[in-house]
C-alpha positions in Angstrom: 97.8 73.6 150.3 99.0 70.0 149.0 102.5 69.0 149.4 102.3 66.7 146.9 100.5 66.3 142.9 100.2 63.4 140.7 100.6 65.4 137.6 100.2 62.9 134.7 99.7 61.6 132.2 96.3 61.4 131.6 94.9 57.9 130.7 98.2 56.2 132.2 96.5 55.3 135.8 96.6 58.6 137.3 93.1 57.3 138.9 94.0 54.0 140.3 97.0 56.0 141.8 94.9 58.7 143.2 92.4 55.8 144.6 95.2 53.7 146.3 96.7 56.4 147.8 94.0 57.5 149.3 93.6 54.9 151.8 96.3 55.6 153.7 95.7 57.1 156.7 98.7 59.6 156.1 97.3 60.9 153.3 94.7 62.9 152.5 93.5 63.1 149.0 91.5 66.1 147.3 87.6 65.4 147.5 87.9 66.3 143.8 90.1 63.9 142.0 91.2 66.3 139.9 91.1 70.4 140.1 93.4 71.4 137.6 94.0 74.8 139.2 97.7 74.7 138.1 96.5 74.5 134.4 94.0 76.7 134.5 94.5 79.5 137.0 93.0 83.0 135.7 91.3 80.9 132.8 87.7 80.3 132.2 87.8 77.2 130.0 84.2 76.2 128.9 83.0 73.0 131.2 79.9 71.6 131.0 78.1 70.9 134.6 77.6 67.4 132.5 81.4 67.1 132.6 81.6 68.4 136.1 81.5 65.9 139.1 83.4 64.0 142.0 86.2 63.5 140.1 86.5 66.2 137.9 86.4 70.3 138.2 88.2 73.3 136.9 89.1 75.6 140.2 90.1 78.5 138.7 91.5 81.0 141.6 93.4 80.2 144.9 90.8 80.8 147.5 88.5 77.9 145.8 91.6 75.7 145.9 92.8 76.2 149.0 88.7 75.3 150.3 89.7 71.8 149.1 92.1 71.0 151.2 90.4 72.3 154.1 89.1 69.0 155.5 92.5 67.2 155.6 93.7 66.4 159.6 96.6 68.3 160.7 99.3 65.8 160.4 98.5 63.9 157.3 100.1 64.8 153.8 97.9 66.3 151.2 97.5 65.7 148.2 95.5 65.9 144.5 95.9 64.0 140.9 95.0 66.3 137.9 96.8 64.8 134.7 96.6 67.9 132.8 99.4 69.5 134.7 102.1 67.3 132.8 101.0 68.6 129.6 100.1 72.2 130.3 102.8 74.5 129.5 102.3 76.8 132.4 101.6 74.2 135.3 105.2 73.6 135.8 106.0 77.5 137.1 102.8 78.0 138.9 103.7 74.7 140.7 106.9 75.9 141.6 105.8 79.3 142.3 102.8 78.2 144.9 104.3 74.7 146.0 108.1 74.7 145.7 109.2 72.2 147.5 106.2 69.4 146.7 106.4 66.3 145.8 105.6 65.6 142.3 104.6 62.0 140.8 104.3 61.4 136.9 103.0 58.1 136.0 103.6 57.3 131.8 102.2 55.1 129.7 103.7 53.0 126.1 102.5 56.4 123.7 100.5 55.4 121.1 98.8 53.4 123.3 98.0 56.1 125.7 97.0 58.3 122.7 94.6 55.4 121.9 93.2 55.3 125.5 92.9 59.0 125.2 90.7 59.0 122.2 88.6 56.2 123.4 88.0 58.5 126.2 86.7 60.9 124.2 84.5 59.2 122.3 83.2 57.2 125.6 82.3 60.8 127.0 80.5 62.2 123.7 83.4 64.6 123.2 85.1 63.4 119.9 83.2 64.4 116.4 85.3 62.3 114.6 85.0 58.3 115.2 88.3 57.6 113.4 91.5 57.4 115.2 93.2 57.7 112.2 91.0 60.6 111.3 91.7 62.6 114.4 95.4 62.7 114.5 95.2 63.7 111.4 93.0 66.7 112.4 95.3 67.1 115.7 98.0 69.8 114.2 95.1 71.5 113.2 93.0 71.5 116.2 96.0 73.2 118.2 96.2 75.7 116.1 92.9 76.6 117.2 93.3 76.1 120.8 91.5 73.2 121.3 91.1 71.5 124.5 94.2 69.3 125.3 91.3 66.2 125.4 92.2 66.0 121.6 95.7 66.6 121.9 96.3 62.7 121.5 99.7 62.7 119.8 101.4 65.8 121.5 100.6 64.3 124.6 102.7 61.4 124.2 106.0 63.2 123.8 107.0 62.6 128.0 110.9 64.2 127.3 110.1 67.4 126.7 107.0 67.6 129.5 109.0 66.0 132.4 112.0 68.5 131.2 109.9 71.5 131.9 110.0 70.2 135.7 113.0 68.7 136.1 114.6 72.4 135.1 112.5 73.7 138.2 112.4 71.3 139.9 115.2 69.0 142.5 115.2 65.3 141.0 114.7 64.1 144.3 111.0 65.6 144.5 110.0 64.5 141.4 109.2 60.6 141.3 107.9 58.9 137.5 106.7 55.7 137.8 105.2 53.3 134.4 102.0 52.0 134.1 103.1 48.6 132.6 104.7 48.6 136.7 101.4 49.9 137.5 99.4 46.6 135.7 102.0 43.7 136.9 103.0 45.0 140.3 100.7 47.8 141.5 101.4 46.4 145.2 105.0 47.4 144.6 104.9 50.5 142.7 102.6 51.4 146.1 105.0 51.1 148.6 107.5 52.4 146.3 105.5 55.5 146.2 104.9 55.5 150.0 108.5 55.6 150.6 109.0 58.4 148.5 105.9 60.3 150.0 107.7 59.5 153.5 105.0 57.3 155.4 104.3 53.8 156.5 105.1 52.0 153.9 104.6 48.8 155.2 100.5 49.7 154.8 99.1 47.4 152.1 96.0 49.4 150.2 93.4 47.6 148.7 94.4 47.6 144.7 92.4 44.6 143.3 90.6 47.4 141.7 91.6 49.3 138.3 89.9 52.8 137.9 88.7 54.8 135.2 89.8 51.6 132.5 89.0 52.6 129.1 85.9 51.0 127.4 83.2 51.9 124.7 80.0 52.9 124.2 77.4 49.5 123.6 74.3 52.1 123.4 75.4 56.1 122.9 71.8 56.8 124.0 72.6 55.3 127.6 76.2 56.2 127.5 75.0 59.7 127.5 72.4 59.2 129.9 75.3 57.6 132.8 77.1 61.2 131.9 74.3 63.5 132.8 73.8 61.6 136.1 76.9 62.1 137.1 75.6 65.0 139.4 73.8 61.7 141.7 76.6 59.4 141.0 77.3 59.2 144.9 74.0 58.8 145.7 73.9 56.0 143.3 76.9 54.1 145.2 75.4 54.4 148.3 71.6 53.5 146.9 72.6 50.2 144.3 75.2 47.5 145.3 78.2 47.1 143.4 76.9 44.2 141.7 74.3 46.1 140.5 76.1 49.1 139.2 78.5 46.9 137.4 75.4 45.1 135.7 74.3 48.3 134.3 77.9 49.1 133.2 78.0 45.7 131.3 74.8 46.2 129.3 76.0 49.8 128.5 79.8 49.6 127.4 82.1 47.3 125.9 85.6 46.3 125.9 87.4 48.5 123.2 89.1 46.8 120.1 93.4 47.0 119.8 94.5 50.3 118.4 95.6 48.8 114.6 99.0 47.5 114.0 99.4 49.8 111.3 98.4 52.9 114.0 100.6 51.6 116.4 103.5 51.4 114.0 102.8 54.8 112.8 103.3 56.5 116.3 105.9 54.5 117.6 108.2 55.4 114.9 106.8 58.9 115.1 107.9 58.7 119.1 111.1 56.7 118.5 113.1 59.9 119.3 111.8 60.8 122.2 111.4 56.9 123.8 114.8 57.2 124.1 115.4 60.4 125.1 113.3 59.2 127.9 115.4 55.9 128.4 118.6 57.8 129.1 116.9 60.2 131.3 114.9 57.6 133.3 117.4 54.7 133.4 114.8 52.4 132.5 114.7 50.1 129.5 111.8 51.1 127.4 112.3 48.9 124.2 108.8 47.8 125.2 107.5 51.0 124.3 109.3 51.1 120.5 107.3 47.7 119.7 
């Protein structure tokens, strides 16, 4: 079992984390980036084996859980990123009842622009009907109400206080550890070592992190947008078969540097968010006035 989860938030750099982390040779990182057992335990969401691949799964019971793990060296510390667990009501006491005394890292991200990120996301991947940001957080309140999947939870997302609360009434502060992505994008050297010396190994091992993962972007051509997601199956064929420069020739002619979520959006969520901004300031110590602009 891991003895330590990044649990979130999704679209804040969970991946970049999960990517630098693993090339410590301390660490061991789940082969799948993200199981979400903790969310979904018992469940049987609906996946699509389009969705499914090296980075993403649902692992629904313990036994296949445990089987990911099973590769890791006897001495290193294990661990797995899944972003959902932040959000998911019941991740927090299954966490605490399986792994009680893990480590936990939270990584967060200015709100309405990780809502924005998320939706982008969605669209990227085909999963988002409407094309209208505006349009689907309009639709959001009614979309939980019907148990959608937390993909289109944009807004809800966004409120950290109440989701980092959950575990910090489970949880010891000193095993939970929250770090920013604005950190992340100036100083992701820093917020590294910073995280090694909470994770309690050599910290003075500098990880490659030129590279940012999973960065948001949009579709150029749907038709070969859609196409890259059904050969996600081969995608680590692909690495090994086309060089790099190569792969991100193909990525160029296929997607596109997203536009600015609107002023007039952004405006809308911050004040929307003010509350709990700085709810989180107290509870963080950190200045987040960046995050109310």
């Amino acid at each position: 079992m891991p003895n330590f989860l990044i649990i979130g938030a999704q679209k804040a750099g969970t991946s970049s984390l999960y990517y630098y982390l693993k090339q410590h040779p301390q660490i061991y990182m789940s082969p799948i980036k993200e199981p979400h057992f903790f969310t979904y335990e018992g469940a049987n969401p609906e996946v699509s084996e389009a969705d499914r691949n090296e980075s993403f799964a649902v692992i629904n019971n313990i036994g296949d859980y445990q089987k990911l793990f099973q590769g890791a060296p006897e001495s290193s510390l294990i661990g797995e990123a899944s972003p959902s667990y932040i959000y998911a009501p019941q991740a927090a006491e299954r966490i605490k009842h399986y792994l009680p005394h893990a480590k936990l890292i939270a990584i967060l991200r200015h709100p309405a622009e990780r809502a924005y990120s998320n939706f982008l996301h969605a669209i990227r991947h085909n999963h988002e009907p409407l094309k209208d940001f505006r349009r689907a957080l309009q639709e959001e309140e009614t979309r939980i109400r019907e148990n959608s999947v937390f993909l289109w939870h944009y807004k809800s997302k966004g409120f950290y206080y109440k989701q980092l609360s959950r575990y910090l009434d489970l949880f010891d502060r000193s095993q939970i550890k929250v770090c920013l992505y604005e950190d992340l994008n100036t100083n992701p050297a820093g917020v590294i070592k910073d995280l090694f010396e909470f994770l309690e190994v050599d910290s003075s091992f500098e990880p490659d992190v030129s590279r940012k993962y999973n960065v948001s972007v949009v579709p150029k051509n749907q038709f070969l947008s859609d196409l890259l997601d059904h050969l996600k199956p081969i995608k680590p064929a692909m690495k090994t078969l086309l060089p790099d420069g190569v792969r991100h020739y193909v990525r160029s002619k296929v997607f596109d540097t997203p536009p600015p979520i609107s002023p007039e959006m952004r405006q809308q969520l911050v004040a929307e968010y003010r509350e709990d901004i700085l709810q989180m300031q107290e509870l963080l110590g950190r200045d987040l006035s960046g995050w109310l602009k």
